[in-house]
N, C-alpha and C positions, 0 to 999 in steps of 0.2 A: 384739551387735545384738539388745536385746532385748526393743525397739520399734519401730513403726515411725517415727516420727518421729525418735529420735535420731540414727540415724543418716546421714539423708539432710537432715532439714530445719534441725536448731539450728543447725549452722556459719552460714545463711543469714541470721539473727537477730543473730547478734555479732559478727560476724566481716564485714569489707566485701568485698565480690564481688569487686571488682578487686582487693584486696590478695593478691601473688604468696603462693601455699601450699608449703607443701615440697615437693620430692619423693616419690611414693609408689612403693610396691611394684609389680611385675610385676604386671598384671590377671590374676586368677585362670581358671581354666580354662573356669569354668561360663560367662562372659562368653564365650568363642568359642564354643562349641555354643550359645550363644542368637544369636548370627552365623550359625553356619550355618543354624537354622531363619528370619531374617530371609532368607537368599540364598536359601532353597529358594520362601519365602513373592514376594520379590522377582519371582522366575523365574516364577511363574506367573501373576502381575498382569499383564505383558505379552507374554510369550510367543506369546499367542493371537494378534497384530499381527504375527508372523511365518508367520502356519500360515491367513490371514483364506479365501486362495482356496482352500486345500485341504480346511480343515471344511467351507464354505459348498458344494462339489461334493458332498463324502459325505454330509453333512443334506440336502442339498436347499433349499437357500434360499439367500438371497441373499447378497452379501458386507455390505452395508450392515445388514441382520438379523446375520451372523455380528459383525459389531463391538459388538451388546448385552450379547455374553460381556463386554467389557472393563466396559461400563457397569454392569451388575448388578454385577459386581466390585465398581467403585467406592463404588454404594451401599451395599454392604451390608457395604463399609467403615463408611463413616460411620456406619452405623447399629448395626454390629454393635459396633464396638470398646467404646463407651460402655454399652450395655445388656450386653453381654456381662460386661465390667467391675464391673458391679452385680450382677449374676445370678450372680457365681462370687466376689462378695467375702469369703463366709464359708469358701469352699475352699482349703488349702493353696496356694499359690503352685505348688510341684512337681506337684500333682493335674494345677491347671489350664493349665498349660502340655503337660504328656503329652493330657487329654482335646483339647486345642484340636490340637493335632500330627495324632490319631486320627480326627478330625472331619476332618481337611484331607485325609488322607491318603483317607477313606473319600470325600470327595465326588470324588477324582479316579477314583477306581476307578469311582464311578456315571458320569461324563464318556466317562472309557474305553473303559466299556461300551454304552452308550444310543443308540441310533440316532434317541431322540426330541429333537429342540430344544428343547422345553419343557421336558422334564425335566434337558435340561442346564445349562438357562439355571437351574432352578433347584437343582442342583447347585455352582455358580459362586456363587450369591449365598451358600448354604452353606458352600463353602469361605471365602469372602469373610468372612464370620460368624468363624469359627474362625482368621483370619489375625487380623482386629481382635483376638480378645481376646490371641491369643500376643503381640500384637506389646507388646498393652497390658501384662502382669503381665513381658513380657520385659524391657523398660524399667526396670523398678520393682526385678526379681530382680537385675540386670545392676549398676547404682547402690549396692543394698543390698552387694552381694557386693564390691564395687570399693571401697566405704565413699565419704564426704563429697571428701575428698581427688582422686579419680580417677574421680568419678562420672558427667563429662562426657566423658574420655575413654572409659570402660566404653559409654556412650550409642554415641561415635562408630565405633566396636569394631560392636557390633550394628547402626547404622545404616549400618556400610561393607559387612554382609553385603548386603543391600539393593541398594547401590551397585555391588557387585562383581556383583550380578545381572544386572543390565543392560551390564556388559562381556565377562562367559562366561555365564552360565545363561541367557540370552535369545537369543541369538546359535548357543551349542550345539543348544539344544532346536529352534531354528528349523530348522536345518540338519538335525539329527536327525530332524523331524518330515517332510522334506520327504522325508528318504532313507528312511525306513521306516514312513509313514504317521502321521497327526497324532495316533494314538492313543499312540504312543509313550513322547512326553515326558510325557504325562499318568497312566502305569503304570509311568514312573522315579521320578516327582513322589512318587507314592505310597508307592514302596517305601525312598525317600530318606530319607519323613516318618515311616515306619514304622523304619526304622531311628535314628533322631536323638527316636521314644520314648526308648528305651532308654538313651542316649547323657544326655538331661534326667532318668530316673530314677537314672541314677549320679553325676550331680556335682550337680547343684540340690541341697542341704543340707537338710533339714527344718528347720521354721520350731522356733525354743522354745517349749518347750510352755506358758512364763508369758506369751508375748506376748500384749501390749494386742486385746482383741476391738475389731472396729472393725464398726458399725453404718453400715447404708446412710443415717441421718440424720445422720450425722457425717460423711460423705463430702461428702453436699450441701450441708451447713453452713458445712465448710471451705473452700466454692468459694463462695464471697461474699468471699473477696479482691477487690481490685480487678485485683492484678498478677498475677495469672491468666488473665484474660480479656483484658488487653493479652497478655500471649502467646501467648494463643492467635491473636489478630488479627495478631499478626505470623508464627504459623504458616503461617494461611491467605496472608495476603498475597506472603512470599518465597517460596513454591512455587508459588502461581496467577501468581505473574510470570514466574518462570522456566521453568514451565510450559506458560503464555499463548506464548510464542515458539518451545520445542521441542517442541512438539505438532505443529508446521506450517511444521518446520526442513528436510524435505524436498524439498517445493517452492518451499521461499528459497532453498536450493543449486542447484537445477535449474534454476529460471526466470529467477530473479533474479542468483545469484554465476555459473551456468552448469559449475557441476560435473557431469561425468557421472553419473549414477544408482549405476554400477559405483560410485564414491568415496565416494558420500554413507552407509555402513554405517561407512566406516573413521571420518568425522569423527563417527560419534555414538558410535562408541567412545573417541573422542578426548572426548568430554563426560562418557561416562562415566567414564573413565581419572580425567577433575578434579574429580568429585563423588566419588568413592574417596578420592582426597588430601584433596579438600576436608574430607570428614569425618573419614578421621583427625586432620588438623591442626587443624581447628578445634575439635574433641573434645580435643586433647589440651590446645591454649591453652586453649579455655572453662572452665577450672580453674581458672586465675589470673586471666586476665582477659573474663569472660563478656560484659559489657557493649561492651568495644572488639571483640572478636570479632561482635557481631551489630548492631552499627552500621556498623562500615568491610564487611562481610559485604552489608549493603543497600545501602550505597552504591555498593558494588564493582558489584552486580546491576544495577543504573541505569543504572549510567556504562555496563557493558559493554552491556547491549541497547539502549541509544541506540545508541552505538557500532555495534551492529550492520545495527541500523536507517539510520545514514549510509552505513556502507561494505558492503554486502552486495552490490556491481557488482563486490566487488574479492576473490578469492578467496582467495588467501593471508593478509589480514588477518582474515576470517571463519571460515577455519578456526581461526587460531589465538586468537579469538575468542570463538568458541563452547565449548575446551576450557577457556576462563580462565571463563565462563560457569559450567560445571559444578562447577569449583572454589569462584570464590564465591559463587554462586546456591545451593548445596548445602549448604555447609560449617557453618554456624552452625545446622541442624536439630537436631543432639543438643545443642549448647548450651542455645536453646529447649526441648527436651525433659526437659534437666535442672534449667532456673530453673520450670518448670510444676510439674515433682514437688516444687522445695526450698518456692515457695511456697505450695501444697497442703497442707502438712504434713500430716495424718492422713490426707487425699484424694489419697494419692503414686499410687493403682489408677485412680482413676477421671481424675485430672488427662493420666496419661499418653493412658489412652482417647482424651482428648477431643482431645491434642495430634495423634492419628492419624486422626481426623476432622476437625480442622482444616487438617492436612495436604490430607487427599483432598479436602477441600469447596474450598478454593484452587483446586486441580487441576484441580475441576470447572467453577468455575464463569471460572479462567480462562483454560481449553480452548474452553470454548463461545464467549465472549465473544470469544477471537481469529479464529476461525471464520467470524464474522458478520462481519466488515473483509473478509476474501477475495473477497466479491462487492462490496466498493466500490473506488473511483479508490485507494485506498489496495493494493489487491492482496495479492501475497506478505509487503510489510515491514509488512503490517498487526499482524498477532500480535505482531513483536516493540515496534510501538509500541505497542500493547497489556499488555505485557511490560511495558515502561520505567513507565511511567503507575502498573503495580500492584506495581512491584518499589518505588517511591519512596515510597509510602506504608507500607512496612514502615518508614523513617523513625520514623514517628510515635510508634509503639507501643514499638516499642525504646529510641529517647532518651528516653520518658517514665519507662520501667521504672527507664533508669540514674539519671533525675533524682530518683526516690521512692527506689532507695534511699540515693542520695547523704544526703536529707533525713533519712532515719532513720537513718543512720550517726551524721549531723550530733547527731541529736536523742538516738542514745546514748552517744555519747562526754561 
């Protein structure tokens, strides 16, 4: 591995996407400690959504002010992953992975500690900063380490830490935060972070010392691909869809399907449960077959939040709806995350960045978007038609990605 490009981007050049690859080796170890720093990162993205009425009493303000912790978050995802990505590209991989962990850890201790809003809110966008770049060079380490062969899997591996957040680390910390104060889980956060330093100083590998210097012009050079920017459109798209509907899956169970409130925690475990599978599974196909993984992937996403959208008077069918949701709504993201880095080639740091910001900017803006249906004739099954509309047009971007390379397959054989 003694570039970066060799070993993550050639196979993508000669070799057709969909053509099955051998078997590879057991994923290396440093791939699950970059998992647990996604679950720990995961965990405190929405954690705060369990603990809203308990910070907003000890600050003093309101619950609707307390939910700008999640928003700054998100910003300063998008914002951080990509800038951060540039601003640490000449630094070992192992550096910035430990400094982004130390930054995370320390802005929870300021959270912790701070009895000021302001200062916490700007503590969050800081962690938020420090989450983007881990997540970013974690992607890139996780791939490298896993090599060409297993690097969608390695992907799915670190995107399940994530995933597995939101079925224990969100759920734990809420429960923990409520029985012993919401400072809690924000002073386990830390010392979790501060432990899993150490944990990335002993398996992350040191880069060789002859590897190829890569310039911030080379980065941006390398992203005038075309098929980069289709993935990333279909980043944004399969997660502001499936996101557009489980932002406001609450109130579809309550109002709409009539589940009791007490119920409605188990079925969003049950979404997380299939965005866990999902990602394994579709991490471990998108090896062999990347392109039929993130087309039947979008499809899946369509069909079920239509689906949702008709039958959501009928509870049984919606429960087990919303877990096949998470499944295929979710599953094809480290796929996407892995065709982003192969076609980057030299820009495998900054491609990934951007995949984490196109992630969160979906999220964002198809959260909002489903929000704005709740006060029309549309009500509760707004979101998820909302959902459906933004899950379909990941269509687009994806069947185009498989038709170009089909083309270049064609045109080098």
């Amino acid at each position: 591995m003694s570039t970066r490009g060799a070993t993550l981007h050639a196979p993508a050049e000669t070799v057709r996407a969909d053509t099955p690859q051998p078997p590879s080796a057991r994923l290396p170890l440093v791939v699950y400690v970059l998992a647990l720093g996604t679950f720990l990162m995961g965990t405190t993205e929405f954690v705060v959504a369990g603990l809203l009425p308990e910070i907003a009493g000890d600050l003093q303000v309101s619950v609707a002010q307390t939910g700008l912790m999640i928003t700054v978050f998100a910003i300063g995802m998008i914002v951080g992953a990509p800038l951060m990505a540039m601003l640490t590209l000449r630094l070992p991989k192992r550096l910035t992975l430990m400094l982004a962990l130390g930054v995370f850890a320390a802005g929870h201790v300021i959270v912790a500690l701070s009895s000021n809003f302001t200062l916490v809110l700007a503590a969050r966008f800081l962690t938020a900063i420090a989450t983007g770049a881990f997540w970013a060079v974690a992607n890139v380490a996780a791939a490298r380490a896993a090599g060409p062969a297993a690097s969608s899997r390695a992907l799915g591996l670190v995107g399940a830490g994530a995933m597995l957040a939101n079925v224990v680390g969100v759920p734990v910390g809420a429960f923990a935060g409520q029985l012993m104060g919401w400072r809690g889980p924000f002073w386990a956060l830390a010392a979790l972070a501060a432990a899993a330093v150490l944990l990335i100083a002993r398996t992350v590998p040191p880069e060789d010392g002859g590897q190829e210097a890569v310039s911030m012009r080379s980065e941006l050079t390398a992203l005038r691909s075309g098929r980069v920017w289709l993935v990333l459109a279909a980043c944004a798209t399969t997660t502001g869809g499936v996101l557009a509907a489980y932002s406001y899956i609450s109130p579809l169970l309550t109002d709409r399907t009539g589940i009791a409130s007490g119920i409605v925690p188990l079925v969003l475990v049950g979404f997380g449960l299939g965005a866990l599978a999902g990602s394994l599974v579709g991490g471990r196909l998108g090896d062999r077959r990347p392109h039929t993984v993130t087309i039947v992937a979008a499809a899946g996403a369509t069909v079920l939040l239509l689906a949702i959208s008709l039958l959501a008077g009928y509870a049984v069918p919606t429960i087990i709806l919303v877990a096949l949701l998470g499944f295929f709504g979710l599953g094809a993201n480290p796929v996407l995350m892995a065709l982003a880095v192969r076609f980057a080639k030299q820009a495998s740091v900054l491609a990934s960045a951007l995949t984490v910001s196109a992630f969160n900017l979906g999220t964002a803006i198809g959260s909002w978007t489903a929000g704005l249906t709740l006060a029309t004739s549309l009500g509760t099954t707004g979101p998820a038609i909302v959902g459906t509309v933004i899950a379909a047009l990941t269509l687009i971007p994806t069947t185009a990605i498989a038709l170009t390379q089909r083309r270049r397959t064609a045109a080098t054989a």
